[in-house]
N, C-alpha and C positions, 0 to 999 in steps of 0.2 A: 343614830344613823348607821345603815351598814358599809362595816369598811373592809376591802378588803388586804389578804397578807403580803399581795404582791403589786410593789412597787419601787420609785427610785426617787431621787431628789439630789439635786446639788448645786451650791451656793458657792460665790467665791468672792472675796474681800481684796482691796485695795490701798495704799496708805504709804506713809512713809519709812515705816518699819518692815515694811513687804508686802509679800502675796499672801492668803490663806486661802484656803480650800477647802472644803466640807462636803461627802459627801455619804450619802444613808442608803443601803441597799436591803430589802426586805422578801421574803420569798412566806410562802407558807412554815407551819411549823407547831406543833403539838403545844409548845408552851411560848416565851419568851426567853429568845438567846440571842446574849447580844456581843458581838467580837468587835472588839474597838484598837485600832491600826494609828498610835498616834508619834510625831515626831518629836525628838527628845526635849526640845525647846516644850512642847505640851506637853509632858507627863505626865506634870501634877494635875492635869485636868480630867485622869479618866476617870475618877468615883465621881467626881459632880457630872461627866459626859452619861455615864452608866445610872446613875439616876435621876437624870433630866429624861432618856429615852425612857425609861421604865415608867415615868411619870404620863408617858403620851402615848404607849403603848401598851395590848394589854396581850396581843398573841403574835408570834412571829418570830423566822429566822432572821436577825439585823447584822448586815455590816456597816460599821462607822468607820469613816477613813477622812482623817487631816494632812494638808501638805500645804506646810509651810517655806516660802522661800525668800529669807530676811533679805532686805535692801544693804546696799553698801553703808548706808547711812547706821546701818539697825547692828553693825557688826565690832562685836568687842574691840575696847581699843587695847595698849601694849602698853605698861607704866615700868620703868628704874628702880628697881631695889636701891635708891641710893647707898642706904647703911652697908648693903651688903657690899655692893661694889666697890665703895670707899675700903671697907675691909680687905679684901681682893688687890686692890691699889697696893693701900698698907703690906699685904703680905708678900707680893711682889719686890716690894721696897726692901723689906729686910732681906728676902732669899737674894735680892740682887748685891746689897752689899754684901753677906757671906762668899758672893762669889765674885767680888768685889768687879760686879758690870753696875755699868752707870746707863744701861738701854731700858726707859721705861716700858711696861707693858704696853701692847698696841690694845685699842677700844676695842673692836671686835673680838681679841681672843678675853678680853672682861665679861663681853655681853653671853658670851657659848657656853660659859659657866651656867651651869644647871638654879635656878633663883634668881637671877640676877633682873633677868625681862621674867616680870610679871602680867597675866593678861585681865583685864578687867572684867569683871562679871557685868553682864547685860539685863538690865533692869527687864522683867518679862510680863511686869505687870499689863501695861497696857495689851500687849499682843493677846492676852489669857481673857484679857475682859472682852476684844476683839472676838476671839476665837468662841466663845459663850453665848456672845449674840450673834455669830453667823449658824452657832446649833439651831440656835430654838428658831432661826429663819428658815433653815432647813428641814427642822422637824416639821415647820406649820407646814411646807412642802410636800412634804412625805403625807401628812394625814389629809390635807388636801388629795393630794393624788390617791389615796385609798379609800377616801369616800366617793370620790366620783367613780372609781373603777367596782367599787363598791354598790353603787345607785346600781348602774348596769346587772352588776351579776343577782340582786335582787330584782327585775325587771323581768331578769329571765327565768327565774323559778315563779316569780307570779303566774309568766306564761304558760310553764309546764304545770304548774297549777290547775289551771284554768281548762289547759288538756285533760287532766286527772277527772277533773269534775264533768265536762264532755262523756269525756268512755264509764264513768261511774252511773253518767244519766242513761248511758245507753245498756248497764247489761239492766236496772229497773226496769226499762220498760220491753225488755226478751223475756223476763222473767218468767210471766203470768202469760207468755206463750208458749214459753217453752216448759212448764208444767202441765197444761195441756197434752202439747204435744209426745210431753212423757208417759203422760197418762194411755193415752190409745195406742205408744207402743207397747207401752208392757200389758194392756189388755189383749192386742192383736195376738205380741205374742204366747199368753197364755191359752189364749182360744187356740193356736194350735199344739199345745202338747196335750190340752182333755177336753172333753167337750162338755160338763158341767163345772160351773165355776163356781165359785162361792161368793158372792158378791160382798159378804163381810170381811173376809180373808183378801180380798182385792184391795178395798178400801185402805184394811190395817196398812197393806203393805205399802199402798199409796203414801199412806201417812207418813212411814217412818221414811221411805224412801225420800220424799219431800223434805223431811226433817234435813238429812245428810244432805240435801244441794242446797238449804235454802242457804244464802248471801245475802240475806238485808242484815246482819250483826257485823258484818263485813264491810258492808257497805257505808252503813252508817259509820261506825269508824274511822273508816278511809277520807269521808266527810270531814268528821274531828279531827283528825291528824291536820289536813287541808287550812280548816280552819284555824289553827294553832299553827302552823308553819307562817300563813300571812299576817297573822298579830305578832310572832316572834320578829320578824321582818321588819315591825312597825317602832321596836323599842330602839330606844335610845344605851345602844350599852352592848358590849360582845359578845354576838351570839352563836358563836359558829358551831358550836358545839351541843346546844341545844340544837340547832338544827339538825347537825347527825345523829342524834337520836332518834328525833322525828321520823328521817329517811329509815331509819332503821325498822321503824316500826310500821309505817308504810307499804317497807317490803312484804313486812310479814301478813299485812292482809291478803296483800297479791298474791304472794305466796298459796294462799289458805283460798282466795279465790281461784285459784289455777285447779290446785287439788280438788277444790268441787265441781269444776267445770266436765260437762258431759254435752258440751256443744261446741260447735267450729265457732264461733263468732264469740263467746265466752272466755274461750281458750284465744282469743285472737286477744280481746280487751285482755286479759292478764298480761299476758305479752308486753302490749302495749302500756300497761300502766309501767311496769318492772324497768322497760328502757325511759319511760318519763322520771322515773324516782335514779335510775344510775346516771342518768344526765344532769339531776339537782345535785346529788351527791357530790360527782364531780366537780362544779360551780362554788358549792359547800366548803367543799377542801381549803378554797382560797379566805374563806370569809373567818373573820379576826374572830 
C-alpha cells in the first residue's frame, strides 16, 4: 500500500509509576533518519527505539520524542549508611574526649556528611516495558496515518494519469490532420517560389519532414510510462522512488513532444502534459 512520508502520531500512558508520552514526527526525506529525544530514566531504550522504527519504516525524516513524568509513588527513596554513620559517631567520640567535651554530635550535622544518606536506585524495569509498548502503539499510528494520507495522494496521480492519457488521445487523433494540413502548406508554399515542381522531390521531402514530427514513438511511450506508474501504485512495498523515475522519464517524452510540435494545439498538449507530470512529482516527493 502507498504511504506517505508525512505524518504525526501520539500516544500517552498512565499508571502508578507516571505519565509517558510518545510521540513520532515524520516529514519527507531521501533516506531514513531517525533523531530520538529520550529522558534519562529511557536511555537504555534508544537502540531498541531506533530499531523497532527502522523495522516499520523504510523512507523518511523521524522525530521520536519520550516524556516521562514519574509519580510520587515512582520516586527514589533515601536509606542510612548505618556503618558509616556509626563510624562518624565513633570518631566524634574520640575527637571529643581529646578535647575533653562531653557534647555528642547533633544528627543532622551526621546526616550532611558526604555518604552518610544514601538514595536508592529505582527499579526501571517496568516503566522500559511501559515505554516499548506505547512505541509500537504509536508507530501502528504513524503508519496508519501514512497509509491513509498515502491512498489520497495516490488517488491523485491516478487522476492526473487519467489527464495524461486525455491530452495523449488528443494529439493521435490531430495528427493525421495536421500532416495533411502540412502537406498543402509546404506545396502552397513551393508553388510560389517556381512554377515547375518536381512532384518526386515534393514527396521525398514530405517524407523526411514527416519523419521529424511524427510522435506515435512518443506517444506510445508516454502510454508505457502511464501504465507502469499505475501498477507501481498498485505494489505493496516503497515506491517513491521508482515513481521519480518514472516522472522523470515522462518528462522527457513531453519534452521531445514539445520540440516536434509545429502546431498551437500540440504545443498546447505538451504544456499541459509537463504541468500534469510536475504536479505528480510534487505528490511523489511525499510518498515513502
Amino acid at each position: 500500500m502507498i504511504c506517505s512520508m508525512t505524518s504525526f502520531s501520539r500516544k500517552e500512558s498512565r499508571d502508578e509509576l507516571g505519565e509517558l508520552v510518545c510521540e513520532l514526527r515524520s516529514v519527507n526525506h531521501r533516506y531514513l533518519e531517525l533523531f530520538v529525544r529520550l529522558p534519562e530514566e529511557l536511555r537504555a531504550l534508544e537502540p531498541l527505539v531506533r530499531e523497532r522504527v527502522a523495522a516499520r519504516l523504510g523512507r523518511g525524516k523521524v522525530d521520536c520524542l519520550f516524556r516521562f513524568v514519574p509519580s510520587k509513588n515512582a520516586t527514589a527513596g533515601v536509606a542510612v549508611n548505618e556503618r558509616f554513620a556509626q563510624q562518624i559517631i565513633d570518631a566524634a567520640g574520640e575527637v571529643g574526649r581529646l578535647l575533653h567535651e562531653s557534647v555528642p554530635p547533633r544528627a543532622i550535622d551526621i546526616l550532611r556528611w558526604p555518604g552518610v544518606l544514601e538514595t536508592e536506585e529505582l527499579d526501571l524495569t517496568p516503566v522500559h516495558q511501559r515505554a516499548t509498548a506505547l512505541l509500537e502503539e504509536t508507530l501502528d499510528g504513524l503508519v496508519e496515518s501514512r497509509q491513509r494520507e498515502g491512498g489520497r495522494l495516490a488517488e491523485l496521480i491516478v487522476q492526473r494519469c487519467g489527464a495524461m492519457r486525455e491530452e495523449v488521445a488528443k494529439v493521435k487523433q490531430l495528427m493525421p490532420q495536421l500532416l495533411v494540413s502540412l502537406r498543402d502548406r509546404l506545396r502552397a508554399r513551393l508553388t510560389e517560389l517556381t512554377a515547375e515542381l518536381d512532384e518526386g522531390r515534393i514527396e521525398q521531402e514530405m517524407v523526411l519532414l514527416t519523419q521529424r514530427l511524427d510522435v506515435d514513438e512518443e506517444m506510445d511511450r508516454l502510454q508505457t510510462h502511464l501504465d507502469e506508474v499505475e501498477a507501481v501504485l498498485a505494489r505493496d512495498e516503497p515506491v517513491g522512488r521508482r515513481l521519480d523515475f518514472l516522472m522523470q522519464e515522462l518528462n522527457r517524452e513531453a519534452n521531445t513532444l514539445g520540440s516536434k510540435s509545429n502546431d498551437v494545439e500540440m504545443t498546447r498538449v505538451s504544456v499541459e502534459l509537463k504541468v500534469l507530470i510536475e504536479q505528480m512529482r510534487e505528490q511523489i516527493q511525499n510518498i515513502e
